[in-house]
N, C-alpha and C positions, 0 to 999 in steps of 0.2 A: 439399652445402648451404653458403649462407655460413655466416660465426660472427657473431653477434649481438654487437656492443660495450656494451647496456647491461646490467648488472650486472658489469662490471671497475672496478677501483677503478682512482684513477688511474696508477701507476706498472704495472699491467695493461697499461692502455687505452695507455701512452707506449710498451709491448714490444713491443704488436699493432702499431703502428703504427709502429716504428723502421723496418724493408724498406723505406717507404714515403713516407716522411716524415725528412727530414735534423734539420730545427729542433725542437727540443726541447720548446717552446712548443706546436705542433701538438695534442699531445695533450690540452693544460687547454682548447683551443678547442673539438675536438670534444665535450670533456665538457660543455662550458658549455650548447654548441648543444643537445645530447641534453638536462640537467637543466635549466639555465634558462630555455633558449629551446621547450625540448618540441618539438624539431627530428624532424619524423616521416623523414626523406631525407637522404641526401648535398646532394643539391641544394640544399637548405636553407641550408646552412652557407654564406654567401657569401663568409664570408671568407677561405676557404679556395682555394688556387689550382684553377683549374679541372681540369688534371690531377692533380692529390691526389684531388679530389672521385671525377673519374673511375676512377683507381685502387682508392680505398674502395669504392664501389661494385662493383668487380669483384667482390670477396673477403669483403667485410663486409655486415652491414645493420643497422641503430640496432636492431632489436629490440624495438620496440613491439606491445603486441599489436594484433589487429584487431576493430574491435568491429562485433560484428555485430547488434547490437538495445539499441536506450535504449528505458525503459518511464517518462516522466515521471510525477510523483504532482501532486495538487493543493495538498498545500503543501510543492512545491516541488523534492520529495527525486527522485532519477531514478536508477532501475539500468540498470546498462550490462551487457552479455552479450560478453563477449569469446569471439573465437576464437583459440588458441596457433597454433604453426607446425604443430604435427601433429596436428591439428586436434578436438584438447581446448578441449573453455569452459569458463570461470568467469567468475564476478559480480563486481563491484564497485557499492557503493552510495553518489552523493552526497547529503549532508544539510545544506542552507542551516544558516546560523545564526540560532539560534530567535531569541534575543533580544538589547536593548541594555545592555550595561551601565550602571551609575550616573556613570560618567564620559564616557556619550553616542557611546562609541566599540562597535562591530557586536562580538561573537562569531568565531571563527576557523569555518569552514566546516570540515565532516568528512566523509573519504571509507574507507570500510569496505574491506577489501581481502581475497582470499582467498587461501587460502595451499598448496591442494590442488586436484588436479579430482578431485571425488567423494570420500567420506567412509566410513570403515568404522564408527563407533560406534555409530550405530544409535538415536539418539537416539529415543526415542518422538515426541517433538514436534518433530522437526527432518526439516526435509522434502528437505535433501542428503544425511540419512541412511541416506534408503531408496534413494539412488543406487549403494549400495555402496562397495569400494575404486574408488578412481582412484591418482592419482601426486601424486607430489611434486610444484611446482612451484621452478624457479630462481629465486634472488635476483633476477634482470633481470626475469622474467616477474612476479614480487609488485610489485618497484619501479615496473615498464611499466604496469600497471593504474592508481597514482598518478597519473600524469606524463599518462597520453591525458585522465582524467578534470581533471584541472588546466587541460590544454590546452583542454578543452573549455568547462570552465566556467567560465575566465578568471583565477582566481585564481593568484598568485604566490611564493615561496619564502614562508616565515613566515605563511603568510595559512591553516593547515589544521591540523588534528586528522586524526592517521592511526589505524585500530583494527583488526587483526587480526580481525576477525567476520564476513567471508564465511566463506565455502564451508570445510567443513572444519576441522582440530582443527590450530592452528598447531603445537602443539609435538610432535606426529609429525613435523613436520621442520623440529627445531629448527634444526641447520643454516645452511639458505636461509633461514631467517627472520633468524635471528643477523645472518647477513650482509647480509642488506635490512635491519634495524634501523641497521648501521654506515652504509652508501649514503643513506638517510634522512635521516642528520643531519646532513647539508649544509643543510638547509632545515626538519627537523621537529623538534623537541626532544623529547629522551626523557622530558619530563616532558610532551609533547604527543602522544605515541606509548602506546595501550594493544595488548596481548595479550591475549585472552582463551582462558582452556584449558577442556575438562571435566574436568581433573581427570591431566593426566598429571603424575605424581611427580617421572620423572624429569628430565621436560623441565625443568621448573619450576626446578628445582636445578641445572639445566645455565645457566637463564636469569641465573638469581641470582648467577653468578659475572661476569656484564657489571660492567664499572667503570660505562658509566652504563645501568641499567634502563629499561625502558619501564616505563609503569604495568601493573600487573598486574591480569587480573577474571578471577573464577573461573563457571563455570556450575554452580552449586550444586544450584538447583531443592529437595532436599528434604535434610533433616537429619539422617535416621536409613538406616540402610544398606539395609533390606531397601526402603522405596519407593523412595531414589533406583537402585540398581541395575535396581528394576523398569522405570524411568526411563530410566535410564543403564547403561546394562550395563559400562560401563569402573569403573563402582565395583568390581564384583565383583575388579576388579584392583587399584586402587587404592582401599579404601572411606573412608569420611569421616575415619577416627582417622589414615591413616598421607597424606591429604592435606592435613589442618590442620596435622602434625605441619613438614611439609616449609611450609609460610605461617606459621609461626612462625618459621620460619628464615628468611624471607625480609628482606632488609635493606630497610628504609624508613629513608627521610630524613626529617627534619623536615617535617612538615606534608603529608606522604603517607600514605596510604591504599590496604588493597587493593579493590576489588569484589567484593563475592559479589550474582550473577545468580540470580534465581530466578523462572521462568515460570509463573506462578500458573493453577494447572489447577484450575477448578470441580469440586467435592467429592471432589478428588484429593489436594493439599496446601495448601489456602487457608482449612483451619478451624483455631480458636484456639490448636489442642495443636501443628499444624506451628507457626505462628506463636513461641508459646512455646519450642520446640525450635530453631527458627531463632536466636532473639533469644539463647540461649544461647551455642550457637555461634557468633557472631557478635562477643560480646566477648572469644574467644581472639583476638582479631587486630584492631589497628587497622583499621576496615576501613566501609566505607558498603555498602548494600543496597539494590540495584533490583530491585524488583516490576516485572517484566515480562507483560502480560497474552496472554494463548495467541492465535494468531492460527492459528485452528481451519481446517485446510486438505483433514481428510478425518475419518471416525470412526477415531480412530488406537489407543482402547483394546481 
């Protein structure tokens, strides 16, 4: 099989291509072509001498994935269904930007990214969870979901909102995420970059040692151990005391904030006493709270 060039960083990408390539420059072109330009080919690359192009091609291939289904919405938003090289899918979701600011300038456009094919936790209300385990995905293969979705819907470097919330519990592999979070910030800022976990401890503390953080959201759902477990079975490993303990630690910057998620399930946890118990928990940690409404996709209790 070739080796995929994107998710190398550049002095990676300048190794791959030393055999190949004399001028040193060589390599900041390929990457541009791949990141700026969303270069799906060698062919692409014009400016690149035509046996270089040919060369790469023999051995290499940009690494993008293939998408095999966009599902457009009405306002606006569109998931895309990628197929991998070995022919694993996962989603990606684009989301216009809702509104105008007061200084008359648009919203950045956000595109949701997934970080696994298939998911082990089991979420009650999560409908990748009844997919079971699948695998890790590569840093190229998270970042490649980006770049086809950019390429497609026109937008450019600084113009996006990235958020770990496909498919999957990102910090099961923290890792490839770590690493697509460094890849990323050629164009995303980590204060434009969120993570969202259900709750892994020790991802989260693996996370918090980055010099610069993305923003962090938790999937909370419910307050007290025994519903969310019923919920969330990965409570049962990590329950709410020793997950708040570890978002206490978490380092914020001035005028950040974490998220805590919680999918409001009719007469599950959406009466006054969750409420109450929520808003408790909620002021151990600087932190904002989205009511997320259940988007009911089978009888799941």
């Amino acid at each position: 099989m070739k080796t995929p060039l994107l998710g190398l960083s550049l002095p990676e990408l300048a190794q791959a291509l030393a055999p190949f390539a004399r001028e040193r420059f060589r390599a900041a072109q390929v990457q541009r072509w791949i990141r700026e330009r969303r270069a799906r080919s060698f062919d692409e690359m014009t400016d690149l001498p035509a046996s270089l192009r040919a060369a790469l091609d023999e051995r290499f291939v940009v690494g993008l994935p293939e998408v095999e289904a966009r599902t457009p919405s009405e306002d606006g938003a569109e998931k895309f269904l990628f197929r991998l090289a070995d022919g694993a899918k996962v989603e990606a979701v684009f989301l216009p930007a809702s509104r105008r600011r007061s200084s008359g300038t648009t919203e950045r456009v956000t595109v949701c990214v997934s970080s696994q094919a298939g998911c082990a936790l089991a979420c009650a209300f999560c409908v990748t969870g009844r997919m079971g385990a699948g695998r890790n995905l590569t840093a190229g293969e998270i970042l490649g979901q980006y770049l086809v979705v950019a390429r497609e819907k026109g937008f450019g470097p600084r113009g996006a909102n990235v958020v770990f919330m496909g498919m999957a519990e990102p910090l099961l592999n923290v890792a490839s995420v770590s690493r697509a979070l460094d890849l990323l910030e050629a164009e995303v800022s980590p204060r434009r970059t969120t993570v969202s976990t259900a709750g892994i401890v020790p991802g989260i503390r693996e996370l918090a040692k980055r010099e610069r953080r993305p923003n962090l959201a938790v999937s909370l759902t419910a307050a007290e151990d025994t519903l969310r477990t019923r919920l969330m079975p990965i409570n049962a490993q990590w329950p709410v005391r020793e997950l708040f303990e570890a978002l206490e630690e978490w380092p914020l910057e001035p005028g950040r904030r974490l998220t805590l998620e919680v999918v409001l399930i009719a007469g599950v946890n959406d009466g006054p006493e969750a409420a109450r118990a929520l808003s408790r928990l909620a002021r151990r940690v600087p932190s904002k709270v989205n009511l997320i409404p259940l988007n009911e996709s089978r009888e799941w209790l």
